[in-house]
C-alpha positions as CSV (number, residue, x, y, z in Angstrom):
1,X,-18.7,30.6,13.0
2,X,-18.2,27.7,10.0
3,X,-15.1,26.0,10.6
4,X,-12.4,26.0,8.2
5,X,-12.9,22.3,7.9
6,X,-16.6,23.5,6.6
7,X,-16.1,26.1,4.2
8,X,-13.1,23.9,2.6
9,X,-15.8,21.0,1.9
10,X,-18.0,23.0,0.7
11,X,-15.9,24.7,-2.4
12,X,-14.8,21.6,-3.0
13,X,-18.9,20.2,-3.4
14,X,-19.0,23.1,-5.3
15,X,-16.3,22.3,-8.2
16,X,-17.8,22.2,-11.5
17,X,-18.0,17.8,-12.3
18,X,-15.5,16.7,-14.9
19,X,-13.2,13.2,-15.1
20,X,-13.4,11.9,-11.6
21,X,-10.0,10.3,-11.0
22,X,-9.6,7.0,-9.2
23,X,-6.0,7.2,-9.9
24,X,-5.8,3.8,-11.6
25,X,-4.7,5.2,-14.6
26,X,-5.7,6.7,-17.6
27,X,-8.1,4.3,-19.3
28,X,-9.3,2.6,-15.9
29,X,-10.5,6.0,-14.9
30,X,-12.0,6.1,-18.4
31,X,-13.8,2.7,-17.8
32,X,-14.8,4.0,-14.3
33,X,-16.1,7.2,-15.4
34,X,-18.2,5.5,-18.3
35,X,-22.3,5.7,-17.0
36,X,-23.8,5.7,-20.4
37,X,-22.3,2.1,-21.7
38,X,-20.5,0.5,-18.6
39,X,-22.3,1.7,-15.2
40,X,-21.4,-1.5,-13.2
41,X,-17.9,-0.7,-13.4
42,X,-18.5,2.1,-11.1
43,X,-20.7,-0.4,-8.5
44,X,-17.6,-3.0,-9.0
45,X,-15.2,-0.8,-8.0
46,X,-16.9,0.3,-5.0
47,X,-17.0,-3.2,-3.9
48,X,-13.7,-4.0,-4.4
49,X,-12.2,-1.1,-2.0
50,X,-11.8,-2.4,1.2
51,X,-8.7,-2.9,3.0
52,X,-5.9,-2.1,-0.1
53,X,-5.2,1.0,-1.2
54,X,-8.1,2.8,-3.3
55,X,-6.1,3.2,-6.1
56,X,-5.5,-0.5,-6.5
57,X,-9.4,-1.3,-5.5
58,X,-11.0,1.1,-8.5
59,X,-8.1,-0.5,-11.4
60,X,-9.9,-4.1,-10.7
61,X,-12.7,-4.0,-13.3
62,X,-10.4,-2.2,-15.9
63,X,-8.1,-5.4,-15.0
64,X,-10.8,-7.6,-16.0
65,X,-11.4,-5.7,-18.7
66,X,-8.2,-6.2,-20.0
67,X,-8.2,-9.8,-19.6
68,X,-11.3,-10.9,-20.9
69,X,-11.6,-8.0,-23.4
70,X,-15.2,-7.2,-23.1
71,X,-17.0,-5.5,-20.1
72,X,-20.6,-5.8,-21.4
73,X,-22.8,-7.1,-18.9
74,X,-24.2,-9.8,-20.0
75,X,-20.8,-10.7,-21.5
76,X,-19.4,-10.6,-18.1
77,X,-22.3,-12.7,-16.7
78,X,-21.3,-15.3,-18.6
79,X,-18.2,-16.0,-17.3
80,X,-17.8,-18.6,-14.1
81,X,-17.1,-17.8,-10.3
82,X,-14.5,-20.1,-10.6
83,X,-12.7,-18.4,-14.0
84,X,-13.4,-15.3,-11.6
85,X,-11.6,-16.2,-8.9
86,X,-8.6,-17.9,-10.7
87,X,-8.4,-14.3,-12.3
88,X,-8.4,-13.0,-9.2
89,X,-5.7,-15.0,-7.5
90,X,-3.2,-15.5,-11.0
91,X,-3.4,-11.4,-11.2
92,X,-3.1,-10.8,-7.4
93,X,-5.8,-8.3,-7.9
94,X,-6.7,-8.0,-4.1
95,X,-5.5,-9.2,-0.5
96,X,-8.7,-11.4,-0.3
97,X,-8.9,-12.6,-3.7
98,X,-11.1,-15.2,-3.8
99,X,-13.7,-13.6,-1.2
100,X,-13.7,-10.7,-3.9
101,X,-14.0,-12.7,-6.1
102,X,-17.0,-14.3,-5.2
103,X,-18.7,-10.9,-4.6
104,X,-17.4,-9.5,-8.0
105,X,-19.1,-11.9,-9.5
106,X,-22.3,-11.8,-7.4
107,X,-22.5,-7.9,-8.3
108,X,-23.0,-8.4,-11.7
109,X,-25.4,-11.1,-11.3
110,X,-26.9,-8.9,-8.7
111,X,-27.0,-5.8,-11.7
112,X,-28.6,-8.4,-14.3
113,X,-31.3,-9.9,-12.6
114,X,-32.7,-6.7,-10.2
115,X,-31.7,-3.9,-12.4
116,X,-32.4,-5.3,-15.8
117,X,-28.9,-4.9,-16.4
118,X,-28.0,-1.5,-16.3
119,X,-26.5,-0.5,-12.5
120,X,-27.6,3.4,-13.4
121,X,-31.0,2.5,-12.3
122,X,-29.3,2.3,-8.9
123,X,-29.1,6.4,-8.4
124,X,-31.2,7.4,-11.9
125,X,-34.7,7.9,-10.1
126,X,-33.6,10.7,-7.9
127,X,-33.8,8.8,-4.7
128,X,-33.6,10.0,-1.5
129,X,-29.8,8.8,0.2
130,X,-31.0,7.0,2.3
131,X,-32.5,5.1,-0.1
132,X,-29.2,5.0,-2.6
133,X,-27.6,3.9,0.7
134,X,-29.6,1.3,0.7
135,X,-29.2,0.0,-2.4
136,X,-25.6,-0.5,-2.1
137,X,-26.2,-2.4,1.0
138,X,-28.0,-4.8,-0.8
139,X,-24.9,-6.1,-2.4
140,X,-22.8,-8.6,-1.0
141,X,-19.5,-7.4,0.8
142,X,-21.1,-3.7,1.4
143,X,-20.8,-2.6,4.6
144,X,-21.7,0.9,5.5
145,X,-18.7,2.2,4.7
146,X,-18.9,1.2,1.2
147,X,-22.3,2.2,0.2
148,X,-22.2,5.5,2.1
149,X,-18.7,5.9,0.2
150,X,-20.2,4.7,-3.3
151,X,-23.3,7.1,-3.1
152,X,-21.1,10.1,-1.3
153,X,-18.8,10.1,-4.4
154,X,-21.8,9.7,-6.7
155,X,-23.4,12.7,-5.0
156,X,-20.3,14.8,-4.7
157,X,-18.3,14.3,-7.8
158,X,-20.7,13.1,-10.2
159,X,-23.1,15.1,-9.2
160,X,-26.2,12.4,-9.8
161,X,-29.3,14.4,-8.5
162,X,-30.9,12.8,-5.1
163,X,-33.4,14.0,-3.2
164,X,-31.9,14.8,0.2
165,X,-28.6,14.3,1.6
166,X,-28.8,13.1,5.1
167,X,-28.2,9.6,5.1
168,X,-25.0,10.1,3.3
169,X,-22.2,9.8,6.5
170,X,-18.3,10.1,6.3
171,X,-16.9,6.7,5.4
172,X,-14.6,6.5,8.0
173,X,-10.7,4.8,7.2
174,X,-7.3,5.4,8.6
175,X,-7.2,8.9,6.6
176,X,-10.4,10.4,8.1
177,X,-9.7,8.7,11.8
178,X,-6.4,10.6,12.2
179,X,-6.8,13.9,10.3
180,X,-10.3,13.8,12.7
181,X,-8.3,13.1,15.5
182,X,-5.3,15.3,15.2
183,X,-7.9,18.4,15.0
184,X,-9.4,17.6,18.2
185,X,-12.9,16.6,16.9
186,X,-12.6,13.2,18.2
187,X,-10.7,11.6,21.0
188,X,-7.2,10.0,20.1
189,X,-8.6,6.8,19.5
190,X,-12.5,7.0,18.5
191,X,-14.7,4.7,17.2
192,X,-16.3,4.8,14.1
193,X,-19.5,5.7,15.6
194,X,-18.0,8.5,17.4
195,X,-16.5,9.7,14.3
196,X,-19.8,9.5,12.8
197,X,-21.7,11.0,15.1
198,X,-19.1,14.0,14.9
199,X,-19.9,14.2,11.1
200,X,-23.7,14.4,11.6
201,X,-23.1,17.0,14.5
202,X,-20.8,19.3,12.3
203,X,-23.1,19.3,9.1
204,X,-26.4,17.5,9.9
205,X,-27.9,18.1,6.4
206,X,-24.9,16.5,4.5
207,X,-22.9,14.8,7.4
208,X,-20.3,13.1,4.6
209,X,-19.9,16.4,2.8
210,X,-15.9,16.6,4.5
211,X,-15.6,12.9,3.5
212,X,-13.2,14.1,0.5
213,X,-11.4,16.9,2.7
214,X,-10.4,14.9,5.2
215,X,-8.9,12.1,2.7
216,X,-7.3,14.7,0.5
217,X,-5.6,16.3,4.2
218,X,-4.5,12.6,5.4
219,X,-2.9,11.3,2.3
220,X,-1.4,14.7,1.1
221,X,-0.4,16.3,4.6
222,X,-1.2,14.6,7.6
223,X,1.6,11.9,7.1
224,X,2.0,9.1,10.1
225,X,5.1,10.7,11.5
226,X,5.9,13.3,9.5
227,X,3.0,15.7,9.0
228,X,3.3,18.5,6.7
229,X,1.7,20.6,9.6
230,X,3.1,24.0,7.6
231,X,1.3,23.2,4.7
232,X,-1.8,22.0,5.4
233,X,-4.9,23.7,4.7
234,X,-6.2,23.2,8.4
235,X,-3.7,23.9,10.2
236,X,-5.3,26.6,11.3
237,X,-8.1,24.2,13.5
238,X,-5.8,21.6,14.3
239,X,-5.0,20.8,17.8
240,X,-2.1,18.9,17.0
241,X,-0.3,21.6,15.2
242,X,-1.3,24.3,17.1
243,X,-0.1,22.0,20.9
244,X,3.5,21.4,19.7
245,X,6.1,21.8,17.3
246,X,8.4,19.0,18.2
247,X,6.7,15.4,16.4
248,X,10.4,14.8,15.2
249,X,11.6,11.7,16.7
250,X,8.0,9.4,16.4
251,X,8.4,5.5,15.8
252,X,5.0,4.6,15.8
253,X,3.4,4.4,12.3
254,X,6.8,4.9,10.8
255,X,6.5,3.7,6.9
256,X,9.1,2.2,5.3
257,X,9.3,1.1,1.3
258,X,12.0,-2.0,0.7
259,X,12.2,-1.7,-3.2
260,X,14.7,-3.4,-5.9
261,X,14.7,-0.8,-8.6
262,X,16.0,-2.9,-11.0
263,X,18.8,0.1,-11.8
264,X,18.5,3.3,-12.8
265,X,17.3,4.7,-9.3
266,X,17.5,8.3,-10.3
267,X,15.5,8.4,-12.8
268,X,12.8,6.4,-11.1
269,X,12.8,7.9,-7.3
270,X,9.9,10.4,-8.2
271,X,7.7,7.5,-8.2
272,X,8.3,5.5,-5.5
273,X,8.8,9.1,-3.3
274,X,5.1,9.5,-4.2
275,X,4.0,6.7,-1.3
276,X,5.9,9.3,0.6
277,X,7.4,7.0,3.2
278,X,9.6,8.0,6.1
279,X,12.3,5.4,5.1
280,X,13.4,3.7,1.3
281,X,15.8,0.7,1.3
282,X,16.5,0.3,-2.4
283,X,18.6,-2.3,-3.7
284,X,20.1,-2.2,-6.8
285,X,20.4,1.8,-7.0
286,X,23.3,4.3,-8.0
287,X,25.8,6.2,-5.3
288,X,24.4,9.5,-5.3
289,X,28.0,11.1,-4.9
290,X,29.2,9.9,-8.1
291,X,26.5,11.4,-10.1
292,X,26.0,15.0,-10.9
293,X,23.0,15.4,-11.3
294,X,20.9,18.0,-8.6
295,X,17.4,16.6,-8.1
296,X,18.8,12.9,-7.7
297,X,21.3,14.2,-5.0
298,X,18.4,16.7,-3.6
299,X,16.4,13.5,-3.2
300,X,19.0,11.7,-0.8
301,X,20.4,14.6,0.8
302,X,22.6,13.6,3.8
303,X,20.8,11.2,5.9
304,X,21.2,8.2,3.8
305,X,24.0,5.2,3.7
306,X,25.1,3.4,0.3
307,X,26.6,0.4,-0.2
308,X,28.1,-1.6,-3.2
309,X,31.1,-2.5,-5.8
310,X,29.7,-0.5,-9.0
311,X,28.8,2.7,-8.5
312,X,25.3,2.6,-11.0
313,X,24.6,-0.5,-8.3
314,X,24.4,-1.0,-4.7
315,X,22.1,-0.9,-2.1
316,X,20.7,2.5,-0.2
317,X,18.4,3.1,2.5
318,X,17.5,6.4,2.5
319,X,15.3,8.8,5.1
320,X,13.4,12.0,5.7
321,X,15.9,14.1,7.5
322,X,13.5,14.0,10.7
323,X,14.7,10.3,10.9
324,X,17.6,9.7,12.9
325,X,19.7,6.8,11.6
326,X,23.5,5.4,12.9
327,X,25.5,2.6,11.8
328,X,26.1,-0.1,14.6
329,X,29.0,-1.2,14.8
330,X,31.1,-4.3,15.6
331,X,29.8,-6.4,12.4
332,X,32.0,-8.1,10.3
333,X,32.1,-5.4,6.9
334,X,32.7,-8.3,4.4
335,X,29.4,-8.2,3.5
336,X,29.0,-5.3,0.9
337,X,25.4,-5.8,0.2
338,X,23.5,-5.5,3.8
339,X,23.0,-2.1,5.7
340,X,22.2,-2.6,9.3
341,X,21.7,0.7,10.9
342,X,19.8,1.9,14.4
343,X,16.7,4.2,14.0
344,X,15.4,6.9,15.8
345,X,17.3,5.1,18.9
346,X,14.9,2.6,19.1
347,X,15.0,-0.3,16.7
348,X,17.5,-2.0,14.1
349,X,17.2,-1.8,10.3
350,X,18.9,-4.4,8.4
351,X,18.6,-3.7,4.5
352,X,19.3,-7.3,2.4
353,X,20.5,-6.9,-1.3
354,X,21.2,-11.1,-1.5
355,X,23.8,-11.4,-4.9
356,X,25.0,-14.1,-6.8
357,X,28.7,-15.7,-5.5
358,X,31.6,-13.2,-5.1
359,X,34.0,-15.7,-5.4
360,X,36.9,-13.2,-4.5
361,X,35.1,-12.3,-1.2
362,X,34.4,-15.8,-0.2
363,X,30.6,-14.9,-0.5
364,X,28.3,-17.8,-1.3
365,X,24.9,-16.7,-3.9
366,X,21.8,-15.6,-2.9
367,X,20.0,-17.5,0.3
368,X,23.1,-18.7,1.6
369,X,24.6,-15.4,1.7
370,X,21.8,-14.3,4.0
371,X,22.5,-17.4,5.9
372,X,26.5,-16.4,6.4
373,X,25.5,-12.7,7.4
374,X,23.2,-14.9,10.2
375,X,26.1,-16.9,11.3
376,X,28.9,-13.8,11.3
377,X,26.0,-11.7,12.8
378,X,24.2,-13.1,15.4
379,X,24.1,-10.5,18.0
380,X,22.0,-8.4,15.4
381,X,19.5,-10.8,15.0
382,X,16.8,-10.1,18.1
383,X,13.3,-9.1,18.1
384,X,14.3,-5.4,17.8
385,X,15.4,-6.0,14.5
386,X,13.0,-5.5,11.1
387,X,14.7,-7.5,8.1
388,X,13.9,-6.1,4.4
389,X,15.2,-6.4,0.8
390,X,15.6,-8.2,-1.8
391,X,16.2,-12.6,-0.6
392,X,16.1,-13.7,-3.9
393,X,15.3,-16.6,-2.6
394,X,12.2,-18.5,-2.3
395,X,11.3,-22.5,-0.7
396,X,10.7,-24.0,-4.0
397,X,14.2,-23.2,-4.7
398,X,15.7,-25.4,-1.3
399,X,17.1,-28.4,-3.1
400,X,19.4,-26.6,-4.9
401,X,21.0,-25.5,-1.7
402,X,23.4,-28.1,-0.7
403,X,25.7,-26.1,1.4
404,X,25.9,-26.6,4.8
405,X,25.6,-23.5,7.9
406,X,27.5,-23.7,11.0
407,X,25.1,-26.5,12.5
408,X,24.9,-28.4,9.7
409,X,22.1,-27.6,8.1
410,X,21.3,-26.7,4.1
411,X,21.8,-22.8,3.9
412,X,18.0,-22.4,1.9
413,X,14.6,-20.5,2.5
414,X,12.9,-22.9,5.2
415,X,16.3,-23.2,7.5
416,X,16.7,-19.0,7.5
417,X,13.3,-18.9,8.0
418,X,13.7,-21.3,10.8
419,X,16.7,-19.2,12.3
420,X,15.2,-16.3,11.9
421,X,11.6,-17.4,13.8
422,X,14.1,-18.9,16.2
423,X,15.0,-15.6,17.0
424,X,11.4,-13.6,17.1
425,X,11.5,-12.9,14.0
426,X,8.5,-13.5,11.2
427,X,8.2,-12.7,7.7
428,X,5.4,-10.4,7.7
429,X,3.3,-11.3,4.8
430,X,2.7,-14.8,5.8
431,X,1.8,-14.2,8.9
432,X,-0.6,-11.5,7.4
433,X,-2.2,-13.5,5.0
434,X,-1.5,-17.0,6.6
435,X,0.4,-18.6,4.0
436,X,2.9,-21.2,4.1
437,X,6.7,-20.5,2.6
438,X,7.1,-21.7,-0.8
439,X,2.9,-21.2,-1.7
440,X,2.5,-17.4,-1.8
441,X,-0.4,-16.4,-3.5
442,X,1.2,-13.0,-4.2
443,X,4.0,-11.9,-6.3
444,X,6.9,-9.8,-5.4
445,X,9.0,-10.3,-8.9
446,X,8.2,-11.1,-12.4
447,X,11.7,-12.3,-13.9
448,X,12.7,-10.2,-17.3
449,X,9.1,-8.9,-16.1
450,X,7.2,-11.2,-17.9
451,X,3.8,-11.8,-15.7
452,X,3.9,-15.9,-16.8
453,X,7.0,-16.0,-14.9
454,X,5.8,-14.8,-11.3
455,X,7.7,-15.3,-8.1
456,X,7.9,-14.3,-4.1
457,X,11.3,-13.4,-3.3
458,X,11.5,-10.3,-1.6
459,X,10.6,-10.3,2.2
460,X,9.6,-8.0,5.5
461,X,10.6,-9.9,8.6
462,X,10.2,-8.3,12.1
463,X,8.7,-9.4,15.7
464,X,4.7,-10.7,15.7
465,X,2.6,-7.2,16.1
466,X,5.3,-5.0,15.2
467,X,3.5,-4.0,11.9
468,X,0.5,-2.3,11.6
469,X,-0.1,-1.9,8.0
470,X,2.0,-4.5,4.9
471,X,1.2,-4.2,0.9
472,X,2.7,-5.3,-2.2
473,X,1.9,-2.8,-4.5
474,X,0.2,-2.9,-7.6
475,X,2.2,-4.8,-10.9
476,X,0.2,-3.2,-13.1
477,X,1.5,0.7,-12.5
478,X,4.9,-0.8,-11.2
479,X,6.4,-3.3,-13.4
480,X,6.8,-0.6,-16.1
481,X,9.4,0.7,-13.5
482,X,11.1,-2.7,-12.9
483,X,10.8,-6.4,-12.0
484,X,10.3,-6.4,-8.5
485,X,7.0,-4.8,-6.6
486,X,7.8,-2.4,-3.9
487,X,7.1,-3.5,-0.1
488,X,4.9,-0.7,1.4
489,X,4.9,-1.3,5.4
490,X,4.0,0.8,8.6
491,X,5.2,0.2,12.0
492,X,2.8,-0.2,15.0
């Protein structure tokens, strides 16, 4: 008997071709879909989507695009590796910039000199996959994942004629490893060759034909810790739906989304709800209560907590109602913009909306608020505690931070950083990405949103290896929303 898994890849081969959607937006899609005048931007986006999320991989070579204005080949040749990669780094285009860089710009060199400049002639002769496979291999940065992926979605949703399909395997990331998993087709932790291996097993003639299924299933249903078991196509097949109803109360791989909305929350939710995290700390967002409008207060329900002096802006963290979340207790409540509450019984959230001086309040501005909520605080502070929001506060900024904390020292970026490392506590992108405070190569916040005034002032700090997955997503879809980037992050 064909398992559902099977028969849903199959109708879904079967689709008549239109627009393929990369989900970049309108006119990269466009650019993307464009065979007959700009093929390479196909190969370049294949190239670039490794370890971000796709949709921010496949918008690079419309990026480029956009800032040199022409995407002709031999135009593009023209320009330098090192114009390349300062266009890479200024833009924040990628986590690895200037390795990608490097291997954009080898790509098209690569196109130029050994396919006379048009990257068609890569799939055009009706080659056999392995051969297309192959081809893609031949570039630098393409591992098997990519060129099996590159050819699978060449075969599959372009439709581009090949002689066999064989050689084309799944391409195997986070989404196909757990929706794979959860079924029972692999153990709970496979490797990729055991994943692979499965594939070729289930469908020898096209082993990457569920490749697209079993992406579709992982981002649309088969959340982390809250899988849309109920609604999922397979559920019918799936071990871990059909073995136990209860998945309620699961920490691990919880995702959380610290975001300043820049205002105006309630008529922006619907996009950030779309990452479809477990947990939203939004600074800067209405009181759902005193507004009267249905789909906002749908949105936060009951199991969220508010704080703030104007009711069009405060600071929320708001949850799936499967999450569990309690204030603790027994901190000192002058602080209106943190919100430092216990999840799921088993770690500390503390959401950070740093203001300018309340002068009635006592409170000093920015940084050296943060710094007071430290002193008046300390019992919170403890490697079960993950630290997210809005700083406003970055080192290049320390010398205009003269006053002093309890132990004498300036209330700025590097000493709360200090404190905070004193106490097990790291900021989660630099320790990522190996940066130092004060030179971020990525932007969290483009003041009056102007992208020539780009800054780092929104951080995720938490114990070493307690985050799985970190992103800072995309300016170009989200800075029509608002001047900071949202901070996407996963627990481990």
């Amino acid at each position: 008997m064909e398992s559902e898994l099977i028969r849903l890849s199959k109708i879904d081969f079967e689709e008549t071709p239109g627009i393929v959607y990369f989900y970049g937006g309108e006119e990269a899609d466009r650019l993307l879909n464009d065979f007959d005048n700009y093929p390479h931007a196909f190969v370049l986006g294949a190239l670039m989507d490794k370890q971000i999320p796709a949709e921010r991989a496949w918008a690079i070579p419309y990026k480029v695009y956009k800032e040199l204005g022409n995407f002709d080949i031999d135009f593009l040749a023209s320009v330098s590796l090192d114009e390349y990669k300062e266009m890479f780094i200024n833009g924040g285009y990628h986590r690895f910039n200037s390795d990608c860089a490097t291997e954009f710009y080898e790509a098209i060199h690569k196109i130029k000199n050994d396919y006379d400049g048009n990257a068609a002639k890569i799939w055009s002769d009706k080659p056999t996959s392995k051969t297309i496979v192959k081809r893609f291999r031949e570039f630098k940065g393409a591992g098997p994942k990519i060129s099996t992926m590159a050819a699978n979605i060449l075969i599959r949703q372009f439709k581009i004629p090949v002689s066999d399909y064989e050689a084309i395997d799944v391409s195997v990331d986070v989404q196909v490893e757990k929706v794979m998993s959860r079924l029972g087709l692999v153990s709970e932790n496979p490797t990729k060759e055991e994943i692979i291996n499965k594939a070729r097993e289930m469908n020898p003639e096209y082993p990457g034909l569920i490749d697209r299924t079993l992406w579709k299933v992982g981002r649309k249903y088969c959340n982390p810790s809250n899988p849309n078991c109920g609604d999922c196509p397979l559920n019918c097949e799936c071990n871990y739906y059909l073995g136990s109803s209860n998945h309620s109360n699961e920490t691990n791989n919880l995702k959380i989304i610290s975001w300043n909305c820049n205002g105006n929350f309630r008529e922006k939710y619907e996009s950030i709800i779309k990452e479809d995290a477990d947990i939203y700390v939004i600074c800067e967002c209405e009181n759902p209560i005193e507004y009267d409008e249905n789909d906002y207060l749908e949105f936060a329900g009951t199991n969220y907590f508010w704080t703030g002096d104007l009711h069009y802006k405060g600071l929320g963290i708001f949850a799936k109602d499967n999450i569990k979340l309690e204030p603790i207790e027994e901190l000192n409540e002058k602080f209106k913009n943190f919100i430092a509450l216990r999840v799921n019984d088993t770690f500390n959230l503390l959401g950070v909306w740093a203001m300018g001086k309340d002068k009635e309040k006592g409170l000093n501005e920015y940084v050296e608020m943060i710094h007071d909520y430290f002193d008046a605080n300390s019992q919170l502070f403890d490697e079960n505690l993950i630290m997210c929001g809005d700083f406003n506060s970055n080192a290049i900024w320390d010398d205009k931070h003269k006053a002093k904390d309890n132990d004498g020292n300036a209330k700025n970026q590097t000493n709360l950083n200090i404190k905070l490392n004193n106490k097990g506590l790291y900021s989660v992108y630099h320790e990522s990405n190996n940066e130092e405070q004060g030179k971020e190569t990525s932007t969290t916040f483009f003041q009056t949103r102007h992208l020539n005034q780009p800054y780092h002032i929104d951080y995720v700090y938490a114990k070493k290896g307690a985050i799985s997955e970190f992103e800072i997503l995309d300016h170009w879809i989200w800075i029509s929303l608002s001047d900071h980037l949202p901070l996407v992050f996963e627990l481990d």
